[in-house]
C-alpha positions as CSV (number, residue, x, y, z in Angstrom):
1,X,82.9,136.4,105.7
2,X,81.7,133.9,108.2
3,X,82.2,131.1,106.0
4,X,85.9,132.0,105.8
5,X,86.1,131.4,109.5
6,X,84.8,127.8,109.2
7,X,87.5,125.4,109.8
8,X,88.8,122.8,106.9
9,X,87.8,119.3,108.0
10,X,90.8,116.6,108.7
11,X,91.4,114.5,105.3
12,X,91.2,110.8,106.6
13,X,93.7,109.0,103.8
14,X,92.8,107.3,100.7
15,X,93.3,104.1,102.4
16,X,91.0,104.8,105.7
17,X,88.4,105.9,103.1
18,X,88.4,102.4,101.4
19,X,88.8,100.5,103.9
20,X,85.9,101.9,105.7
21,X,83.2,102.1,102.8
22,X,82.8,98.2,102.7
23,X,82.1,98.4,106.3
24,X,79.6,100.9,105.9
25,X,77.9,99.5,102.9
26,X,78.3,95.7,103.4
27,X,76.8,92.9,100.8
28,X,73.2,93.3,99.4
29,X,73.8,97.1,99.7
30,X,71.8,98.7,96.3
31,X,74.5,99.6,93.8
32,X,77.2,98.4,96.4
33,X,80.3,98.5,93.4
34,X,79.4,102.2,93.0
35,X,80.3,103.3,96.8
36,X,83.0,101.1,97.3
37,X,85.4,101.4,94.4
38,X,88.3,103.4,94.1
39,X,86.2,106.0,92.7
40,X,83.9,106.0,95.4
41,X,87.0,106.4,98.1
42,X,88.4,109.4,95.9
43,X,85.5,111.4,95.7
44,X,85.0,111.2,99.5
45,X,88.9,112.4,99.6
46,X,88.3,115.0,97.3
47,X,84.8,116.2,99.3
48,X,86.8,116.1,102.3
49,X,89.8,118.2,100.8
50,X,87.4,120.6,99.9
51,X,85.6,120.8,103.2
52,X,82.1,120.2,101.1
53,X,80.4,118.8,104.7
54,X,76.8,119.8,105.3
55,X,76.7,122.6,107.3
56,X,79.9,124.4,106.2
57,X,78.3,125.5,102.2
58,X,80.8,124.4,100.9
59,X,80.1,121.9,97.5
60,X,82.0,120.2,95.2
61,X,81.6,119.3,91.3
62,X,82.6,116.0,89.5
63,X,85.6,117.9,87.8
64,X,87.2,118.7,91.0
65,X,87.4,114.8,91.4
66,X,88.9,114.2,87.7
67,X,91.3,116.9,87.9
68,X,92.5,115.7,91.9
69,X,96.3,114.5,91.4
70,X,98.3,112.6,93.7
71,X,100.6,116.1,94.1
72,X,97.9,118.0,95.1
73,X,96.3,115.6,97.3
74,X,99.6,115.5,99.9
75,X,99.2,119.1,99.7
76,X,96.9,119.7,103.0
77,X,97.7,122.9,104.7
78,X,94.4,124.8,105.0
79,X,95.6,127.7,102.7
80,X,96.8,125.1,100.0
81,X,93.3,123.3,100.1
82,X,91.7,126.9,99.6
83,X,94.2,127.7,96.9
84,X,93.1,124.3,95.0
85,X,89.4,125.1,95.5
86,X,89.7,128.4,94.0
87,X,91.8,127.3,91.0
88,X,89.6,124.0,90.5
89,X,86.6,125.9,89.9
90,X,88.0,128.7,87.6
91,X,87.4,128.9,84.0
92,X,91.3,129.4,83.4
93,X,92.4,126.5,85.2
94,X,95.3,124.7,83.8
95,X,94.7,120.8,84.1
96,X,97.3,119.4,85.5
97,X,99.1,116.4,83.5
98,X,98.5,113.5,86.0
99,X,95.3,113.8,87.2
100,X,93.2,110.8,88.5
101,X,91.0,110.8,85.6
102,X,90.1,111.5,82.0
103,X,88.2,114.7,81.5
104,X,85.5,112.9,79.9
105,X,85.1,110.3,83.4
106,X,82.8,113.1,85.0
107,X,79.6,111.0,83.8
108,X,81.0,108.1,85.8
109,X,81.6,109.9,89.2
110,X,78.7,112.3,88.8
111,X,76.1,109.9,87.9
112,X,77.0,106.5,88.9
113,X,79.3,107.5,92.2
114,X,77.0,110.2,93.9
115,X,73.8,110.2,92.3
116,X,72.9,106.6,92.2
117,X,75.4,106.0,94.8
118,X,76.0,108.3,97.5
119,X,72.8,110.3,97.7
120,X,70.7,107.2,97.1
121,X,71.6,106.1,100.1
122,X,71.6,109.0,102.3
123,X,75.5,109.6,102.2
124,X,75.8,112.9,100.1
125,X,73.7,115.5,100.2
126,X,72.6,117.8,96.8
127,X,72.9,122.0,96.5
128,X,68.9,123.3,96.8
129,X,67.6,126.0,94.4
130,X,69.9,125.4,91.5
131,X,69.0,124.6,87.9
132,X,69.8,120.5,86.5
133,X,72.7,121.8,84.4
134,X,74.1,124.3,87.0
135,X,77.9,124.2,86.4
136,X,78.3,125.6,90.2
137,X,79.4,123.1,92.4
138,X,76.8,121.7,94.4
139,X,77.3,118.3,96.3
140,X,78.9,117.5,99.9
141,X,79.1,114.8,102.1
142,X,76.1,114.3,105.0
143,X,77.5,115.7,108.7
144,X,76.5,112.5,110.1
145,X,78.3,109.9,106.7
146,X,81.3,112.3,107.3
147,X,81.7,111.4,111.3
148,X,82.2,107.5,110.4
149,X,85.6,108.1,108.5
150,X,87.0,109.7,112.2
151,X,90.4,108.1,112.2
152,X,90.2,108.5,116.0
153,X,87.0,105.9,116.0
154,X,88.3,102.8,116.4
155,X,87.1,99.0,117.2
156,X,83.9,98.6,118.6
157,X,82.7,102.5,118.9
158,X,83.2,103.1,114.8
159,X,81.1,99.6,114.8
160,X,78.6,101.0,116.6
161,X,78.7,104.2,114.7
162,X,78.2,102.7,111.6
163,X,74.9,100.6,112.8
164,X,73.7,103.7,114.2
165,X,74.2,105.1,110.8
166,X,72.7,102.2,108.8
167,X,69.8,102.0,111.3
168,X,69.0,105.8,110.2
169,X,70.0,105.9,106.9
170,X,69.5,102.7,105.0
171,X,65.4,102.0,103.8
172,X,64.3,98.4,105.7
173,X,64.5,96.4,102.5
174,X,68.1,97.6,102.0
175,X,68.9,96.6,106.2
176,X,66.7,93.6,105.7
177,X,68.8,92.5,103.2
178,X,71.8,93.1,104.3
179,X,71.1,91.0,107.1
180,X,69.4,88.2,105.8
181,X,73.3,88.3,103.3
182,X,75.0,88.5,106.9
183,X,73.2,85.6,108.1
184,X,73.7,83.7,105.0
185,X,77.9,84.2,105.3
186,X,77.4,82.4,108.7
187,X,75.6,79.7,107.9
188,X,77.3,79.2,104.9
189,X,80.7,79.0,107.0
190,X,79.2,76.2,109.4
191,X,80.6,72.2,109.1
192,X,76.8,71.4,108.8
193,X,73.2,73.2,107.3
194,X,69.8,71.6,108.6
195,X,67.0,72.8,107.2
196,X,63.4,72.3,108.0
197,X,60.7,70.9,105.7
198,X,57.6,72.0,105.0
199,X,56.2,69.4,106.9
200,X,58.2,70.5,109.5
201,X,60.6,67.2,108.9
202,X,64.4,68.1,109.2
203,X,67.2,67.1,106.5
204,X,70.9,68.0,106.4
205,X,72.7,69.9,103.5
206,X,75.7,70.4,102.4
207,X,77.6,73.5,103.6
208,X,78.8,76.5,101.8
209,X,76.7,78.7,99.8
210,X,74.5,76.1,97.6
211,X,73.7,75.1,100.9
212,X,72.6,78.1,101.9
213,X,70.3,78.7,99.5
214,X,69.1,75.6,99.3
215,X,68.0,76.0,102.6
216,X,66.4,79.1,101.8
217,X,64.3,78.0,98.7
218,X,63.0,74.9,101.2
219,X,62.0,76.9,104.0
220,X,61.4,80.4,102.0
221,X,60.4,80.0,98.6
222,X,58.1,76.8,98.9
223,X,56.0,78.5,101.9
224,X,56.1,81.8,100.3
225,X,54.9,80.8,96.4
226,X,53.4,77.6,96.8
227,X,49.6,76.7,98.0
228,X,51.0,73.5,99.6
229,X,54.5,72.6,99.6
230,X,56.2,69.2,99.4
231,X,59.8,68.2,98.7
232,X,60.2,65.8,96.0
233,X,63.9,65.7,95.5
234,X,67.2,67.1,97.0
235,X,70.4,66.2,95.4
236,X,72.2,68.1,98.3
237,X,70.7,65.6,101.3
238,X,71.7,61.8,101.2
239,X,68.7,61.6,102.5
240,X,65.6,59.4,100.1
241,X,63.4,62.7,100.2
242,X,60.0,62.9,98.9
243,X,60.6,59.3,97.5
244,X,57.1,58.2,99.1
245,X,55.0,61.3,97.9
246,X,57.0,60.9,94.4
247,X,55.7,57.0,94.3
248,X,51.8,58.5,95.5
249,X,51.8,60.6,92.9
250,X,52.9,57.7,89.8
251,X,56.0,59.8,89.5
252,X,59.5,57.7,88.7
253,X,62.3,60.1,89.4
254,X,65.7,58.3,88.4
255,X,68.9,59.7,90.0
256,X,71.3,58.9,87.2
257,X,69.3,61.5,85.4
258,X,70.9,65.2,85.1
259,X,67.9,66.1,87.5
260,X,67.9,69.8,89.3
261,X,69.5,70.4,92.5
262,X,65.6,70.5,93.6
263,X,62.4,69.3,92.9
264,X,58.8,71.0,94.7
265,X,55.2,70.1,94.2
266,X,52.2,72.6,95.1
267,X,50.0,69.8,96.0
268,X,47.6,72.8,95.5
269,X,43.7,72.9,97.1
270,X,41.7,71.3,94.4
271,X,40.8,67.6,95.1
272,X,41.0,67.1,91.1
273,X,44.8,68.1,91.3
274,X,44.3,70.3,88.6
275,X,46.3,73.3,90.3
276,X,49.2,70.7,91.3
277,X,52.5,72.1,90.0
278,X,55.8,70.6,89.7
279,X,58.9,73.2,90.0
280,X,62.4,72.7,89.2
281,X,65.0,74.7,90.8
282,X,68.6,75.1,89.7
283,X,70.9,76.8,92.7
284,X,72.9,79.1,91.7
285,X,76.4,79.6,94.0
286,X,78.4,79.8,91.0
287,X,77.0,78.2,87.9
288,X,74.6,76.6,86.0
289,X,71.2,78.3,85.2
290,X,68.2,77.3,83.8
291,X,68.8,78.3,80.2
292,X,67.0,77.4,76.6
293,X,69.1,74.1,76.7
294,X,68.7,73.0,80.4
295,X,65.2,74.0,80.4
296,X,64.6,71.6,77.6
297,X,66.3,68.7,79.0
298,X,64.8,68.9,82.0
299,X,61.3,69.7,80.4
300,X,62.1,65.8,78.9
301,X,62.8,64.7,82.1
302,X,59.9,65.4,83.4
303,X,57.8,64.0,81.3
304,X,59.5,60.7,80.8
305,X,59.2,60.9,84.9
306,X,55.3,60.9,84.4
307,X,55.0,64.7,84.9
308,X,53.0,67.0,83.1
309,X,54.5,69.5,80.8
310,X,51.7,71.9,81.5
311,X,52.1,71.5,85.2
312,X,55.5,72.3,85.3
313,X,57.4,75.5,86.6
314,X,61.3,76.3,86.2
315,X,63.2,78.9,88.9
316,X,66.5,79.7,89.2
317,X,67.8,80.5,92.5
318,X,70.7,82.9,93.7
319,X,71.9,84.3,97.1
320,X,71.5,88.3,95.7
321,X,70.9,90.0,92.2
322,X,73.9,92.1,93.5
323,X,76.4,89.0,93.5
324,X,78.5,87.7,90.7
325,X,76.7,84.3,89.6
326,X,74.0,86.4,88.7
327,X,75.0,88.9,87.2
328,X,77.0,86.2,84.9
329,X,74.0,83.9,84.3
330,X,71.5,86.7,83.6
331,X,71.3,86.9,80.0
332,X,71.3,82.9,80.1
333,X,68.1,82.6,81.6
334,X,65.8,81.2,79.7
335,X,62.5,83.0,78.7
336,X,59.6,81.1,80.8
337,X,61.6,80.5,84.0
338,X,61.8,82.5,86.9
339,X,64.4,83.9,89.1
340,X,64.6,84.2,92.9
341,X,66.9,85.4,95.6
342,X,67.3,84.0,99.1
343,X,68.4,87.9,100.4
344,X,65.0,89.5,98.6
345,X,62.7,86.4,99.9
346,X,59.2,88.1,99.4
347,X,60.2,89.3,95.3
348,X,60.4,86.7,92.2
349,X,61.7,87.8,88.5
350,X,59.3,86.5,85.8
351,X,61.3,86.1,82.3
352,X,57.5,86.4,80.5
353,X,58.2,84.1,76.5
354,X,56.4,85.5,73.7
355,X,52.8,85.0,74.4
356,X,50.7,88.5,74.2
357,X,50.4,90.6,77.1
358,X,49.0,94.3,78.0
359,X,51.2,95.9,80.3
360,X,48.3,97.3,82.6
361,X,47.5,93.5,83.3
362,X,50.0,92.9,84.9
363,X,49.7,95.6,87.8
């Protein structure tokens, strides 16, 4: 009886929804197309329709979100939302004709919208005490995730609202990414990028994103992975760097070569120079990985430049695994190279080749 007291919660519109869920879950955000789609927006509207907020036990179930119509959505009166409730969750429903989705799109919503989605991130919360295969309904939307979608928070106070929310919600590698992305966006929107060396020299790149991560794989990925950094070429700068290290070390790099967008050497500890390695790093804005084919040419470059083949390493970098470019040139990469991202700075993706290896070695 009590919970027939409970007030319905406002339904914000379809289009506050939207607008506000790439707010809330900006770029580098774990499954980020999941909680922003149209998808995403509906099953908040359909959570909200059916008052499923924490606190209220009230839940939902993926079919009330395939079998929402436009019709029944305009229909808000509390006793019309009830009504719906009731009838959505019957056995003898009828389906209406024009509903949002196919019967057989529950997988999608239930699966890659809430579970991986929503509740991976701290936005929906999940029924306790009920079997894996419950048909009951059993998922509503966080107190705290409903308060952001206030149509009456506007301007700076939803801003700070949704900080607040990311702050409390969002694990540190999730924030720290998203920030370091942030960053990124403003920097890549500036007339001119410096970035500093590792010996702590300064050059100017381009700006725009292959700037960007240029930047990052100089003053990131050489001091993260490599014993002791050194430039030897940057097609970005105008500047001749790394032409007198690349001289000291009997190495002829020719320009008019298709050369990477950058060259590194780990100058390594060992007086011998055995542990010196050369690596070749293709950015990634757009286009243009290190696949089979560019890995062999540039394998022949580098030797007819005086390098060794043994002491040579290939990466491929990106600005976020999340992002377009890589999601195109993934299956491209070539097997032997490595890929890194300037928003996950501390992690590298090893594409092992063929040669024999025991899983347990490698943790």
């Amino acid at each position: 009886m009590e919970r027939a007291n409970l007030s319905w919660p406002h339904v914000p519109s379809l289009e506050v929804i939207a607008e506000r869920l790439p707010l809330i879950f900006p770029e580098g955000t774990e499954n980020r197309n999941y909680v922003i789609r149209e998808m995403a927006a509906r099953t908040l509207y359909v959570m909200f329709y059916a008052g499923a907020v924490e606190g209220a036990d009230r839940w939902i179930r993926p079919s009330q979100v395939t079998d929402m119509s436009d019709v029944q959505a305009a229909l808000l009166t509390d006793e019309e939302r009830q009504s719906w409730v009731k009838q959505a969750l019957s056995s003898k429903k009828d389906r209406p004709v024009t509903t949002w989705y196919a019967p057989n799109s529950r997988e999608p919503v239930r699966d890659e919208t809430i579970r991986y989605g929503f509740i991976a991130l701290g936005a929906v919360i999940e029924r306790t005490g009920l079997p894996v295969t419950t048909p009951l309904p059993k998922y509503a939307m966080s107190k705290a995730f409903a308060a952001l979608f206030n149509v009456d928070l506007i301007g700076d106070d939803l801003e700070a609202l949704i900080r607040s929310w990311q702050n409390s919600h969002l694990n540190a590698a999730a924030l720290s990414r998203i920030r370091l992305l942030g960053a990124h966006a403003t920097a890549a929107a500036s007339d001119q990028i410096t970035a500093t060396l590792p010996n702590s020299g300064l050059v100017m790149l381009e700006s725009g994103p292959s700037g960007v991560i240029g930047k990052a794989v100089i003053e990131q990925f050489a001091r993260k992975f490599l014993k002791t950094p050194a430039v030897l070429w940057l097609s970005q700068s105008g500047e001749k760097v790394g032409i007198d290290l690349a001289s000291r070390l009997k190495l002829k790099i020719d320009p008019s070569k298709t050369l990477p967008d950058v060259i590194l050497v780990d100058l390594g500890t060992k007086t011998d120079g055995s542990d010196m390695l050369f690596v070749f790093i293709e950015i990634v804005a757009s286009d243009g990985p290190i696949n089979s084919m560019r890995k062999q040419k540039l394998t022949e470059i580098a030797i007819e430049a005086g390098f060794s083949a043994q002491n040579l390493a290939f990466v491929t970098a990106f600005q976020d695994r999340s992002a377009a470019p890589f999601k195109k040139a993934m299956s491209e990469l070539a097997w032997g190279t490595y890929a890194w991202f300037c928003s996950e700075p501390d992690n590298l993706i090893e594409l092992r080749d063929g040669s024999s290896i025991i899983l347990s070695e490698l943790l």
